[in-house]
C-alpha positions in Angstrom: -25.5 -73.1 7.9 -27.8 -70.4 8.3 -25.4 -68.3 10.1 -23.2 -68.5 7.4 -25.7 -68.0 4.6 -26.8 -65.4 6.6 -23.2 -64.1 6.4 -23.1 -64.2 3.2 -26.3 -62.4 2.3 -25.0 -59.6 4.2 -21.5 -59.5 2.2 -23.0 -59.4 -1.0 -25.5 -56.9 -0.3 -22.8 -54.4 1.2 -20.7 -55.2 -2.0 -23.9 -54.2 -4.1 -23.9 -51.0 -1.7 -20.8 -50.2 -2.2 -21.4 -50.9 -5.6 -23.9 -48.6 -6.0 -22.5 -46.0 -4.5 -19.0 -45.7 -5.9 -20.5 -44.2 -9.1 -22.3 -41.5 -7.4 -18.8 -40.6 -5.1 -16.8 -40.6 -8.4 -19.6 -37.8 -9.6 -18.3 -36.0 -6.6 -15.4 -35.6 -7.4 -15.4 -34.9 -10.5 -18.2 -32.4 -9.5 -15.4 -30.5 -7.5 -15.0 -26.5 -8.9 -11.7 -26.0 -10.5 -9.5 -23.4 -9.5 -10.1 -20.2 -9.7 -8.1 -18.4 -12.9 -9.0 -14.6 -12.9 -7.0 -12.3 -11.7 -7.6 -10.7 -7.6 -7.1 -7.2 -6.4 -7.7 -5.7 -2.8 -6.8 -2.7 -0.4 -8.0 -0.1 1.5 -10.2 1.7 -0.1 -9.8 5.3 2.3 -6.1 6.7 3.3 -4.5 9.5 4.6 -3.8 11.6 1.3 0.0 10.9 0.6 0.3 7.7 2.4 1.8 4.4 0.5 -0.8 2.1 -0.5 -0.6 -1.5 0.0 -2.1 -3.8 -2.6 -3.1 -7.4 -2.3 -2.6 -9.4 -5.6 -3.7 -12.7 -6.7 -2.8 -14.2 -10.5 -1.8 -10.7 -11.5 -1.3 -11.1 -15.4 2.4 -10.6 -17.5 2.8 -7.3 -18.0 0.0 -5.5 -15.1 0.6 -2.1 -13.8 -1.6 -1.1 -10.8 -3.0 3.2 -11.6 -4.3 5.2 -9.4 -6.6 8.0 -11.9 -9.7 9.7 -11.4 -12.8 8.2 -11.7 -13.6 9.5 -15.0 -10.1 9.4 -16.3 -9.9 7.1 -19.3 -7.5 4.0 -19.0 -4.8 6.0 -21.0 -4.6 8.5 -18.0 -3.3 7.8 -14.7 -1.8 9.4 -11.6 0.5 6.9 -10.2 1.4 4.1 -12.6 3.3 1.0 -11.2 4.5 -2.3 -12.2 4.1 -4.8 -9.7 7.1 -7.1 -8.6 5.7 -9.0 -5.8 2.0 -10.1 -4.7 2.2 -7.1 -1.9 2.9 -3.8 -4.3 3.0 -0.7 -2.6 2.4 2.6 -4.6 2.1 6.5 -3.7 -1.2 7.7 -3.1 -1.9 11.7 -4.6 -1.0 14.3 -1.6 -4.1 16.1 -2.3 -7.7 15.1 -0.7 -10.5 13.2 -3.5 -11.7 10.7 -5.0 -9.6 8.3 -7.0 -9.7 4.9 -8.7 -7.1 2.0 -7.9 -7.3 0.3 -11.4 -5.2 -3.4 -12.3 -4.3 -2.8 -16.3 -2.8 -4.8 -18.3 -1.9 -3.7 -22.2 -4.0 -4.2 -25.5 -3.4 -3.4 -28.4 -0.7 -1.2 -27.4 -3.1 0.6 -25.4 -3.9 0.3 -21.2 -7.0 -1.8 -20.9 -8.7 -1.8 -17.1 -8.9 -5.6 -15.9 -10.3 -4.4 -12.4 -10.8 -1.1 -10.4 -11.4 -0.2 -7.1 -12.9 3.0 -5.5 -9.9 4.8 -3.3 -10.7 7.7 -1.0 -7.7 9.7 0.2 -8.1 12.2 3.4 -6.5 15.3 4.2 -2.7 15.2 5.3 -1.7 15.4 8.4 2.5 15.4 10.7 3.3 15.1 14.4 6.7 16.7 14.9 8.4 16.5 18.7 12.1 17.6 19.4 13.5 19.9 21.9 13.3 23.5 21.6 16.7 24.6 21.9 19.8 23.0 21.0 23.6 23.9 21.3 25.6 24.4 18.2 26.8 21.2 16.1 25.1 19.2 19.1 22.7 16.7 18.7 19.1 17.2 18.3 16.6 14.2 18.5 14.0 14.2 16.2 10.7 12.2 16.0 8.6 13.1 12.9 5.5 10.7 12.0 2.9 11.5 9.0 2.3 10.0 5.7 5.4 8.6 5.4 5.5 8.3 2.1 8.9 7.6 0.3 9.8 11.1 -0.8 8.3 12.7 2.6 11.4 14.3 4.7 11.9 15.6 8.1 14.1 18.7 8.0 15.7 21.3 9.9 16.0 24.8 8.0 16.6 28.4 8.7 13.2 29.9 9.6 11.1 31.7 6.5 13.2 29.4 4.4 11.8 28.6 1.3 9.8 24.8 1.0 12.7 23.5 -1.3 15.1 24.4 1.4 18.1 21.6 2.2 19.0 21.0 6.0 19.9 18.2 8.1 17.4 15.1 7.5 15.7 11.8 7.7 13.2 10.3 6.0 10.3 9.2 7.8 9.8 6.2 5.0 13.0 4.4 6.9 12.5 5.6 10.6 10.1 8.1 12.3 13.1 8.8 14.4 16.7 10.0 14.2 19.1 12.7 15.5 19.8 15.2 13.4 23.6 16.8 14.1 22.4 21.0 14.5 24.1 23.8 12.4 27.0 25.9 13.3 25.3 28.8 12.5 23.2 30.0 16.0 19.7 31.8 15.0 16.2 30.9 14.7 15.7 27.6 12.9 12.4 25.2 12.1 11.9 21.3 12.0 9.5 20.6 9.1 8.1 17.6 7.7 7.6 18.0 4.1 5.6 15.8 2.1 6.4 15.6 -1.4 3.3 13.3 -3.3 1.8 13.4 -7.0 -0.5 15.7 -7.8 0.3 17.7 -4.3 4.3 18.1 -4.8 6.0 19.5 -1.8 3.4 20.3 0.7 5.1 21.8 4.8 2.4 19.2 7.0 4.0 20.1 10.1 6.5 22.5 11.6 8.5 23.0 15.0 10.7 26.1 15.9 13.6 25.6 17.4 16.8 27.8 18.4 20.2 27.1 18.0 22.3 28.9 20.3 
């Protein structure tokens, strides 16, 4: 008999525990924080001037665009003004060396109103060109040609002294940093360029190789 009273003293106070505490577990949990609901931007905040810029979204808004502007710009002006179609945007970067502002907008009141910024730091431009020096006419000439890479940037072969705007065989860097390119007819002094073309910079020659076609 003691035993089981015993026993049962025992059960009734862990019921009373348990008791007890199930009020305070239930506090807990309904204690817990609830999800977050703002919208999330992050990337690098220094790149090579010219370069495609990765952003990193999280609840983005209906209707965001993601600017790049200077500082002082007002949320009307912009750069670079893209609308997001994934969580991963990438957007051009300006082709000149400064100080700019990634922004997340979204409209208001028919106007751009700035949800977040971030400072963005571009450095100066720079191209690595390598292909052989000579090459026989209509042969062909492999090409490696790495810099910004940004979407509009080409690697091009030209007459030399050609203008900037001049056409050639090309590749875009964007796609592949490597290709071969089928050399003219036309024997002479020639030169391998990579040509950026960015906003605010336009066509800008980052890097150039001569090479002869005989």
């Amino acid at each position: 008999m003691t035993v089981g009273g015993t026993g049962q003293a025992l059960s009734r106070r862990g019921l009373l525990l348990a008791v007890g505490f199930w009020p305070a577990a239930a506090l807990a949990q309904k204690k817990k924080p609830a999800p977050a609901t703002e919208p999330g931007m992050s990337a690098a905040r220094t790149i090579m001037a010219g370069a495609p810029l990765s952003v990193f979204l999280t609840r983005a808004p209906q209707g965001a665009r993601l600017a790049i502007a200077r500082p002082d710009d007002a949320a009307s002006s912009a750069i670079v003004v893209v609308e997001p179609r994934n969580t991963v945007p990438a957007l051009p970067t300006p082709g000149l060396a400064g100080i700019y502002e990634l922004r997340l907008t979204v409209a208001k009141d028919g106007a751009p109103a700035i949800l977040l910024r971030q400072p963005l730091v571009t450095t100066e431009p720079s191209a690595t060109l390598a292909a052989p020096a000579r090459v026989g006419r209509g042969q062909a000439l492999p090409v490696r040609g790495i810099g910004p890479n940004g979407d509009q940037d080409r690697v091009v072969l030209v007459p030399a002294d050609s203008p900037i705007e001049a056409e050639g065989p090309r590749f875009f860097p964007a796609e592949n940093v490597e290709a071969v390119l089928e050399a003219p007819e036309q024997s002479g002094p020639y030169e391998l360029r990579y040509v950026m073309n960015a906003p605010v910079s336009g066509l800008r020659i980052l890097a150039r190789h001569p090479v002869v076609v005989e």
